[in-house]
Each structure stands twice: as structure tokens, then as C-alpha cells.
mmCIF file of the N, C-alpha and C atoms, coordinates in Angstrom:
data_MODEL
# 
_entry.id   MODEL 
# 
loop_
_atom_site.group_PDB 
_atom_site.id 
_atom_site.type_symbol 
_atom_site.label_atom_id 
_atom_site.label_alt_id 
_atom_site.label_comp_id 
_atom_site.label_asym_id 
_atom_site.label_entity_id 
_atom_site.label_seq_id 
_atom_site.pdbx_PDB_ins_code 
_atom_site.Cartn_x 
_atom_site.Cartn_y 
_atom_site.Cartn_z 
_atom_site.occupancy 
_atom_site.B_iso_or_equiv 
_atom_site.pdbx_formal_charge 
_atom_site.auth_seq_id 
_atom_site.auth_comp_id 
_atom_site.auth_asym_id 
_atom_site.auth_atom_id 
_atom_site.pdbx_PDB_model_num 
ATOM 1   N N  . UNK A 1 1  ? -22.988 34.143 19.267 1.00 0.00 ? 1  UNK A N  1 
ATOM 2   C CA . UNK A 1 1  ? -21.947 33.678 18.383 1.00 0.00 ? 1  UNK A CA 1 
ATOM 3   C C  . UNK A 1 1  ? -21.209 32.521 19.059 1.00 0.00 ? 1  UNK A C  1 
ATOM 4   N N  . UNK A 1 2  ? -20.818 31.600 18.955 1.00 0.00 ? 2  UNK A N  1 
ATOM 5   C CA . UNK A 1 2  ? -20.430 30.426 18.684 1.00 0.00 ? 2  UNK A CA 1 
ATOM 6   C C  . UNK A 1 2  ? -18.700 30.387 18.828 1.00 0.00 ? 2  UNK A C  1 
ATOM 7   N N  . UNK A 1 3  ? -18.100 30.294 19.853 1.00 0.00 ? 3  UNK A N  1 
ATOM 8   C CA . UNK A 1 3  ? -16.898 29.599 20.070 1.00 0.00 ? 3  UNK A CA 1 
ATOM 9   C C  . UNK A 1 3  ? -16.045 28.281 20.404 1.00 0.00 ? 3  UNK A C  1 
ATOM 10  N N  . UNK A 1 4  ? -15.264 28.461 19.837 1.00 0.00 ? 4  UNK A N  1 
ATOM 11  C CA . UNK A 1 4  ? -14.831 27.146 19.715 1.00 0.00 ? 4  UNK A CA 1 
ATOM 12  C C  . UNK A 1 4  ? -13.418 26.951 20.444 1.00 0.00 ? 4  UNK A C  1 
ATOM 13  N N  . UNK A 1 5  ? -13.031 26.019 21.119 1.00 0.00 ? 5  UNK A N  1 
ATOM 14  C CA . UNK A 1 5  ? -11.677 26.005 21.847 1.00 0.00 ? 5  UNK A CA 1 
ATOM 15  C C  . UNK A 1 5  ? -11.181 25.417 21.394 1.00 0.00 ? 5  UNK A C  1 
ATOM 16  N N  . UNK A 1 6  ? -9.853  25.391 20.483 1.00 0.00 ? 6  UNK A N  1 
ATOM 17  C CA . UNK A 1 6  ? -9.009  24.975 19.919 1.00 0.00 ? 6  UNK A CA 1 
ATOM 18  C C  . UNK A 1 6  ? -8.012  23.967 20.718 1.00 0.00 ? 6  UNK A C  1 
ATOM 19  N N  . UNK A 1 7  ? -7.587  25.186 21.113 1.00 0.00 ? 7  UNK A N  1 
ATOM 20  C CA . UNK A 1 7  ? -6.387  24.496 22.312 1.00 0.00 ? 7  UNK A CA 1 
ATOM 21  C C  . UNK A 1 7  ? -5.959  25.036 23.585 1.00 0.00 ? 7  UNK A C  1 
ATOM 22  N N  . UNK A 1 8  ? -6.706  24.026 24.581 1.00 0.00 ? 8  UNK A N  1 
ATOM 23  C CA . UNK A 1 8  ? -6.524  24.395 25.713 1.00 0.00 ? 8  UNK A CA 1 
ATOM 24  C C  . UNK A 1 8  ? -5.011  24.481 26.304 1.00 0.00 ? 8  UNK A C  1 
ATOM 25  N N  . UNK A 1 9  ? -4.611  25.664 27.296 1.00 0.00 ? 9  UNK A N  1 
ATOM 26  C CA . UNK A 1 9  ? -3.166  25.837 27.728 1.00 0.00 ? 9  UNK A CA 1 
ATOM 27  C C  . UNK A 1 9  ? -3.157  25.623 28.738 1.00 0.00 ? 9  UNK A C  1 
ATOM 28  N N  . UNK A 1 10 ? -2.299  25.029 29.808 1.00 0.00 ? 10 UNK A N  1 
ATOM 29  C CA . UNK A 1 10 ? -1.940  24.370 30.809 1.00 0.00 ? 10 UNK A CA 1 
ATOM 30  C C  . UNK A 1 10 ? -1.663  25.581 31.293 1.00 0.00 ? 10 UNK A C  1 
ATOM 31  N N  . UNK A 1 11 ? -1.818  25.767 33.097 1.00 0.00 ? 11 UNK A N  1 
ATOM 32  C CA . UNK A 1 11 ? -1.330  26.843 33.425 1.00 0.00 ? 11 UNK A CA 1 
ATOM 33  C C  . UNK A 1 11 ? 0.678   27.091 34.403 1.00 0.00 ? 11 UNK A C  1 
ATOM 34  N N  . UNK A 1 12 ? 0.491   26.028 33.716 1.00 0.00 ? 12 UNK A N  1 
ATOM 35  C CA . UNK A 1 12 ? 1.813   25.369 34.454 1.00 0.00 ? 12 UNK A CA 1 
ATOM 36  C C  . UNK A 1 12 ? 2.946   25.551 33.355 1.00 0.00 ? 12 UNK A C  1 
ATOM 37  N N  . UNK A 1 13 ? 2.921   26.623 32.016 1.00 0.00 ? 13 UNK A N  1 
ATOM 38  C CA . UNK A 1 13 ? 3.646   26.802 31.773 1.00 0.00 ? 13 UNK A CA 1 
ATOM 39  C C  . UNK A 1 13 ? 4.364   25.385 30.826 1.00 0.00 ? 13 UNK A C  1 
ATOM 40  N N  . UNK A 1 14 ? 3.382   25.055 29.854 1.00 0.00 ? 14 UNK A N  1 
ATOM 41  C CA . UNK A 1 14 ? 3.558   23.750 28.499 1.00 0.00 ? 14 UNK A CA 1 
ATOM 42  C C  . UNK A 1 14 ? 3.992   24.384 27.607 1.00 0.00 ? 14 UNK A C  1 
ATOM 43  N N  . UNK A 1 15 ? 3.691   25.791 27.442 1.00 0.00 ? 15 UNK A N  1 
ATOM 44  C CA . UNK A 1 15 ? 3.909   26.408 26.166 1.00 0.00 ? 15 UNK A CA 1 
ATOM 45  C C  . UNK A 1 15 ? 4.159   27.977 25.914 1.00 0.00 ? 15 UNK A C  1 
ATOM 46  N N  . UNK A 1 16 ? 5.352   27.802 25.505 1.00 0.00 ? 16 UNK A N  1 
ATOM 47  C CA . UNK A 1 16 ? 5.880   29.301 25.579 1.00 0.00 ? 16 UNK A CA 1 
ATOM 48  C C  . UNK A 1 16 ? 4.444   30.330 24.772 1.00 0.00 ? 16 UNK A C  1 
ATOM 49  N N  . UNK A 1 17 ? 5.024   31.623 24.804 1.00 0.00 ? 17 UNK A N  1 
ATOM 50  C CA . UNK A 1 17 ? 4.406   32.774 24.309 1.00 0.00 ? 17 UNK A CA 1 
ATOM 51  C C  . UNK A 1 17 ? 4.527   32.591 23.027 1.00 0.00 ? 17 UNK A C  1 
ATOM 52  N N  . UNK A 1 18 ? 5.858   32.038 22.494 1.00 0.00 ? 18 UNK A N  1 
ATOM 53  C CA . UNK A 1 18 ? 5.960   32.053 20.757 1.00 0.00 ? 18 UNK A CA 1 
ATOM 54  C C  . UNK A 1 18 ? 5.790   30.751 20.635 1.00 0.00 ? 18 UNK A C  1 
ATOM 55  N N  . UNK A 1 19 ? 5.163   29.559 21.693 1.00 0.00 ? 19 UNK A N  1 
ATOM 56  C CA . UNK A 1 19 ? 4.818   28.580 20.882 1.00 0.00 ? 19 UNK A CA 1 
ATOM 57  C C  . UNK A 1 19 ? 3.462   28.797 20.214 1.00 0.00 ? 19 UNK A C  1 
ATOM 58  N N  . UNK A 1 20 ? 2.457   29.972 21.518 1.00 0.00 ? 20 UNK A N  1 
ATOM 59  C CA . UNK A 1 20 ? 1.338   29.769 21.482 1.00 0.00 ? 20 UNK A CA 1 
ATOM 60  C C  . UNK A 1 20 ? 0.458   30.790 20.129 1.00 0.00 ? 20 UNK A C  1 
ATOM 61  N N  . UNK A 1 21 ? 1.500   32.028 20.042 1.00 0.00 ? 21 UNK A N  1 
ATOM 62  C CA . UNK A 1 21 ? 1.205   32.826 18.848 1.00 0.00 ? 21 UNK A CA 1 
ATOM 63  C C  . UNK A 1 21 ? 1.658   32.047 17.446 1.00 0.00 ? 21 UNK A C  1 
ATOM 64  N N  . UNK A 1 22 ? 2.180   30.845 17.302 1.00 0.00 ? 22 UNK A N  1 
ATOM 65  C CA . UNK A 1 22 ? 2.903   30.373 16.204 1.00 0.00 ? 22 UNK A CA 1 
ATOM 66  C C  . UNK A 1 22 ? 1.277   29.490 15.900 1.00 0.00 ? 22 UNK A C  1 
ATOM 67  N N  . UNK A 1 23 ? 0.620   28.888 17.091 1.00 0.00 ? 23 UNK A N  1 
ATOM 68  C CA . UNK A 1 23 ? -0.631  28.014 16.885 1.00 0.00 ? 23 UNK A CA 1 
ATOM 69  C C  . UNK A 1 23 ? -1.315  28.921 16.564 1.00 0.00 ? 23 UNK A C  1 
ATOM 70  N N  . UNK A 1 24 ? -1.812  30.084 16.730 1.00 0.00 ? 24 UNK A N  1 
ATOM 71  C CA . UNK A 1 24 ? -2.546  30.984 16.579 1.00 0.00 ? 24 UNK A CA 1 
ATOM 72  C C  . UNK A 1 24 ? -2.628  30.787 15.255 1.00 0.00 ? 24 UNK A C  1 
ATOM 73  N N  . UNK A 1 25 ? -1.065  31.573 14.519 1.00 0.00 ? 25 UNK A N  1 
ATOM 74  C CA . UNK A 1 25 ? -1.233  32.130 13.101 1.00 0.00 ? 25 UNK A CA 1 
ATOM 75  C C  . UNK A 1 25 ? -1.198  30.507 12.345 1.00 0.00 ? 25 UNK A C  1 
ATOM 76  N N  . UNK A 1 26 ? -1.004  29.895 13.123 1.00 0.00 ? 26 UNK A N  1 
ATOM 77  C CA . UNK A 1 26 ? -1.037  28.251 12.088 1.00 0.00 ? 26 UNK A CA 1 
ATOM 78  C C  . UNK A 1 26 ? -2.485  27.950 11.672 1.00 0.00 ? 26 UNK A C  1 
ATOM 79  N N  . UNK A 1 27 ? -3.620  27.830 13.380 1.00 0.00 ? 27 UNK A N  1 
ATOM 80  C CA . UNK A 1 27 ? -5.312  27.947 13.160 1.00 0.00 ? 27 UNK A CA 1 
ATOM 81  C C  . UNK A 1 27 ? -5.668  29.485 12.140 1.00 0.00 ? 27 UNK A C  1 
ATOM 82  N N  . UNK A 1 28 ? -5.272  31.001 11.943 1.00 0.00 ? 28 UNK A N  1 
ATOM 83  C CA . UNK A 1 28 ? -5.748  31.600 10.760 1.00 0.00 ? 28 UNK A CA 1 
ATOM 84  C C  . UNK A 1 28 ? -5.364  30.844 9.462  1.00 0.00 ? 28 UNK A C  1 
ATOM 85  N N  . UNK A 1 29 ? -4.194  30.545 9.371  1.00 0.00 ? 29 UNK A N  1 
ATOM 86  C CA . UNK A 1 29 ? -4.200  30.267 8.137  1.00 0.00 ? 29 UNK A CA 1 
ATOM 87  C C  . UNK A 1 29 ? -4.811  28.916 7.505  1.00 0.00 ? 29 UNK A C  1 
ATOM 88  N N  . UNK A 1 30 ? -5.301  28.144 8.348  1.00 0.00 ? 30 UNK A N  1 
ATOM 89  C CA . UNK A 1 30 ? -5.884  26.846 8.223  1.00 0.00 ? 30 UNK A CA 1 
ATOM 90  C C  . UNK A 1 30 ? -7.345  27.075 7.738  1.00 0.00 ? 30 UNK A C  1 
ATOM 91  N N  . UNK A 1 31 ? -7.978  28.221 8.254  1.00 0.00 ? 31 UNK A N  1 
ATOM 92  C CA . UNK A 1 31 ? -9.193  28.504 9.053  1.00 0.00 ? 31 UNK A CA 1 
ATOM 93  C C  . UNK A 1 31 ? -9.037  30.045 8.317  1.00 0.00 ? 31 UNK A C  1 
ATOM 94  N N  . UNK A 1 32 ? -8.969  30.704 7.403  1.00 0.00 ? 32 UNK A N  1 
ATOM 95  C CA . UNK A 1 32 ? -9.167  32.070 6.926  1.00 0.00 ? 32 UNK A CA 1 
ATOM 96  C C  . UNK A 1 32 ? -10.605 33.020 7.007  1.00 0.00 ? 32 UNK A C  1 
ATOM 97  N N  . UNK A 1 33 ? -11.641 31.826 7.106  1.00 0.00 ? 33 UNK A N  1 
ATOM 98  C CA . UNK A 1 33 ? -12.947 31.907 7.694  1.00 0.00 ? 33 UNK A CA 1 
ATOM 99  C C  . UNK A 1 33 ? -13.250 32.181 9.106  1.00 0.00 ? 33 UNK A C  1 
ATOM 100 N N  . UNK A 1 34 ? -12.498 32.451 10.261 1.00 0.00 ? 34 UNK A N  1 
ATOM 101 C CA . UNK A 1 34 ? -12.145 32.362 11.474 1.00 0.00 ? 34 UNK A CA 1 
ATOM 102 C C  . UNK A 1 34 ? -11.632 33.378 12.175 1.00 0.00 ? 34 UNK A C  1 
ATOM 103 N N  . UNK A 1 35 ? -11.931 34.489 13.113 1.00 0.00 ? 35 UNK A N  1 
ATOM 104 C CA . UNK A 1 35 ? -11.200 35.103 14.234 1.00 0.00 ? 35 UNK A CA 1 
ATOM 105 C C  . UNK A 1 35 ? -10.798 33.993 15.303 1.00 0.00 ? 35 UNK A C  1 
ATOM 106 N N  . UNK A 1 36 ? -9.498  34.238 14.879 1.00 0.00 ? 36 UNK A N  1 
ATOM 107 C CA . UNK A 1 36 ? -8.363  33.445 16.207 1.00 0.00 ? 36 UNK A CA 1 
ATOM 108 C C  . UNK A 1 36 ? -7.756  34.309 16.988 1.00 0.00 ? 36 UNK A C  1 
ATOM 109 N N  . UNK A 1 37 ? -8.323  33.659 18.514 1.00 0.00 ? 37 UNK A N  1 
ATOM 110 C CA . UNK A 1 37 ? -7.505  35.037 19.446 1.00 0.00 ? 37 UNK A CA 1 
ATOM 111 C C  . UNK A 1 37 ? -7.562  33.426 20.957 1.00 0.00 ? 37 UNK A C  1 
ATOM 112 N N  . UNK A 1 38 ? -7.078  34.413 21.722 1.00 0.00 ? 38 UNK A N  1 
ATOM 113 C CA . UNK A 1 38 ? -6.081  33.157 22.742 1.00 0.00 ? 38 UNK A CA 1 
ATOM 114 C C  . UNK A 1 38 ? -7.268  34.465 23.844 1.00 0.00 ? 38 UNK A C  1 
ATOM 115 N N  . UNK A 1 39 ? -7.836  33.027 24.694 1.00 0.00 ? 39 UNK A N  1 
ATOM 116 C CA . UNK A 1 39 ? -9.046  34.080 25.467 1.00 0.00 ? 39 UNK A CA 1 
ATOM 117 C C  . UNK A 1 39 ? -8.455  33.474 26.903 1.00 0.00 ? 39 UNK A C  1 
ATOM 118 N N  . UNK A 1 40 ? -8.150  34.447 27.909 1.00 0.00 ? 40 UNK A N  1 
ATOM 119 C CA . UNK A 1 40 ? -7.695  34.726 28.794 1.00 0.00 ? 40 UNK A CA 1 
ATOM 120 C C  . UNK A 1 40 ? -8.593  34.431 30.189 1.00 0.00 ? 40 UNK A C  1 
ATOM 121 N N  . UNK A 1 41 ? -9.996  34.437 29.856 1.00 0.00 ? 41 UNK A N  1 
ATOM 122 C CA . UNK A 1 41 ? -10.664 33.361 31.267 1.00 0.00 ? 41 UNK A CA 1 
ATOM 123 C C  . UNK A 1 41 ? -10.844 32.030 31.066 1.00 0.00 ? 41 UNK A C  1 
ATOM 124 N N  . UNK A 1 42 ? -10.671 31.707 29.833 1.00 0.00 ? 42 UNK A N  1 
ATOM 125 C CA . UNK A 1 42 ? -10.643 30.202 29.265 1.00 0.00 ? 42 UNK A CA 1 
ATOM 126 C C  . UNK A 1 42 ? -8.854  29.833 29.389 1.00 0.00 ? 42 UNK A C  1 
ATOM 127 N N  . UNK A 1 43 ? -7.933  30.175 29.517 1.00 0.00 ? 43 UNK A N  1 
ATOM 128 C CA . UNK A 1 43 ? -6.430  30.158 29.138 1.00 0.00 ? 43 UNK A CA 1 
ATOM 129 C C  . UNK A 1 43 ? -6.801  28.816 28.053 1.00 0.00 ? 43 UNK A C  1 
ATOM 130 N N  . UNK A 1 44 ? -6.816  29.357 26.809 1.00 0.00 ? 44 UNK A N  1 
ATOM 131 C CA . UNK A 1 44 ? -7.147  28.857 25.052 1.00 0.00 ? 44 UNK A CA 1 
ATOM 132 C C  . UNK A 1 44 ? -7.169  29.252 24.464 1.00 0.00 ? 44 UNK A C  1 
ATOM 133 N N  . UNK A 1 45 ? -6.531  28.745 23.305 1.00 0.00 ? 45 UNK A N  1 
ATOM 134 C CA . UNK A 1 45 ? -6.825  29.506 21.710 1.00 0.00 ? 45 UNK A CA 1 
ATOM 135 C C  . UNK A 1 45 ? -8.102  28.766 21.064 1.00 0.00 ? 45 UNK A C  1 
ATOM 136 N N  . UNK A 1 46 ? -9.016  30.262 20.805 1.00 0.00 ? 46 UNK A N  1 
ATOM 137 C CA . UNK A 1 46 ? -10.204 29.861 20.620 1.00 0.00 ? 46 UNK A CA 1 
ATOM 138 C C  . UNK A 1 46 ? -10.455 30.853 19.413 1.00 0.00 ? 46 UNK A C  1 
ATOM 139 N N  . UNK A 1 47 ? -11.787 30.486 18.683 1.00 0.00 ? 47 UNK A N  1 
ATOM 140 C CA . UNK A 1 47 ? -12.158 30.768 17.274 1.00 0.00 ? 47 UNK A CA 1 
ATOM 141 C C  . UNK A 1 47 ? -13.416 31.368 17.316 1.00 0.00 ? 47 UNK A C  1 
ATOM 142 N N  . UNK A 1 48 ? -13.639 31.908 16.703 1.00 0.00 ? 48 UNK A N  1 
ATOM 143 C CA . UNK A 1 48 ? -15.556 32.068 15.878 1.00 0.00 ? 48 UNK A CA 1 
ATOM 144 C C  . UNK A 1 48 ? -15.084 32.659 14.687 1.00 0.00 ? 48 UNK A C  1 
ATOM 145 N N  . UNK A 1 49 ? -16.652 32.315 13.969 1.00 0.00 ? 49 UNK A N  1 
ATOM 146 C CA . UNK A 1 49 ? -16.780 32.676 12.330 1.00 0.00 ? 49 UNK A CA 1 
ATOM 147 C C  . UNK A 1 49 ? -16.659 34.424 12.400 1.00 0.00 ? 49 UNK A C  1 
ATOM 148 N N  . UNK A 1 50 ? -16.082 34.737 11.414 1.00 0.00 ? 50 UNK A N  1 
ATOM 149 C CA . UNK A 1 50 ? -15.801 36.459 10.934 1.00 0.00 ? 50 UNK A CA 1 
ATOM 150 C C  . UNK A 1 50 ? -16.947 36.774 10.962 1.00 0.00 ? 50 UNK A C  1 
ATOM 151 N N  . UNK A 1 51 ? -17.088 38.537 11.316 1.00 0.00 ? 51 UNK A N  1 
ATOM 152 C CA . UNK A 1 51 ? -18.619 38.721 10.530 1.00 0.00 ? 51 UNK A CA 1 
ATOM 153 C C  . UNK A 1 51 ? -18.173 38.927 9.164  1.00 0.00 ? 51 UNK A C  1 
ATOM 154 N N  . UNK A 1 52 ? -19.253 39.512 9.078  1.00 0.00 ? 52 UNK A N  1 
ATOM 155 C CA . UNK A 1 52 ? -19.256 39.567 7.479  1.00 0.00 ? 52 UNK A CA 1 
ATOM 156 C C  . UNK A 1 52 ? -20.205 41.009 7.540  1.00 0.00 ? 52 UNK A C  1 
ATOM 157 N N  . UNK A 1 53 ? -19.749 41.811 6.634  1.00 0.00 ? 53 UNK A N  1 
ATOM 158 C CA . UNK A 1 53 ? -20.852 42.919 6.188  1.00 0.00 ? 53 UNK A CA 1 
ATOM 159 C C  . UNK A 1 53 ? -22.083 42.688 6.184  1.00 0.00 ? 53 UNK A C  1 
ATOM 160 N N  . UNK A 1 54 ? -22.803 41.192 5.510  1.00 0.00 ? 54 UNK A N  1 
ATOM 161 C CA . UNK A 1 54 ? -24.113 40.961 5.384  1.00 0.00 ? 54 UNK A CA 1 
ATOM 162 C C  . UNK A 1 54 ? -24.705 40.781 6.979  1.00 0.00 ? 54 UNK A C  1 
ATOM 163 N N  . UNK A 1 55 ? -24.168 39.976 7.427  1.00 0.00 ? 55 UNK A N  1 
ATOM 164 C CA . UNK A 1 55 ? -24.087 39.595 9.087  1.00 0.00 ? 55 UNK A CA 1 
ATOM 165 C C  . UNK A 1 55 ? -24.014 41.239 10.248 1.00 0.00 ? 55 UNK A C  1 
ATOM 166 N N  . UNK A 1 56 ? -23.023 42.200 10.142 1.00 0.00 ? 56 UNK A N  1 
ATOM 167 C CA . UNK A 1 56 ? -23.773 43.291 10.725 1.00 0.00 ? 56 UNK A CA 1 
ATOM 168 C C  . UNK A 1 56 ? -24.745 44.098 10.517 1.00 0.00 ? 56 UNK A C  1 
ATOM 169 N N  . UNK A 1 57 ? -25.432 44.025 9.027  1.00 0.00 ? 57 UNK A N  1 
ATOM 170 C CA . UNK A 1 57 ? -26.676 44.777 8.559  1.00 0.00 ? 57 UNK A CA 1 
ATOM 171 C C  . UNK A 1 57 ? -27.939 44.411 9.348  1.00 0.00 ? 57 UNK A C  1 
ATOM 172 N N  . UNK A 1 58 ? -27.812 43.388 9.433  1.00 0.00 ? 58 UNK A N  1 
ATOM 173 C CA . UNK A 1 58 ? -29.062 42.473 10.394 1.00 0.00 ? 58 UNK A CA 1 
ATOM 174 C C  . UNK A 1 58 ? -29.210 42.795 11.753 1.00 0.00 ? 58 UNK A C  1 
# 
């Protein structure tokens, strides 16, 4: 599956906790097609496509 890095975070402290959950829910709602989650060995908010029911049958 296929990720995508949205937005990389500085570790020096660019962006608060509620700046970075506010980008979060800004990329779902842009992107409703999309799991948005903030990945912690990358420090980024990063994406992939939802499954889908048809997609776990396979």
C-alpha cells in the first residue's frame, strides 16, 4: 500500500500539537478517500487510500 507524506515536521518544534491535528483533520476532509494519521518514524502527516470491503475480500 502506497504512502504518501503530506507534511513533513521539523523536529525542532515548528508546530504545535494543535497545529498539527488541525492539518490532519484539514487533509481528511480535503481527501475523504484517505487514512490520515501523523507517522512517528517519518515525524509526518502521511496518507494512504481506505480499504474498502471489495479490497479486503481479495
Amino acid at each position: 500500500m502506497e504512502t504518501k507524506v503530506h507534511v513533513k515536521i521539523s523536529k525542532d518544534g515548528d508546530m504545535t500539537l494543535r497545529e498539527v491535528l488541525r492539518k490532519i483533520q484539514e487533509i481528511q476532509a480535503e481527501n475523504p478517500d484517505l487514512d490520515v494519521f501523523f507517522d512517528g518514524d517519518l515525524y509526518a502527516i502521511c496518507s494512504r487510500p481506505r480499504k474498502t470491503a471489495d479490497a479486503t475480500k481479495k
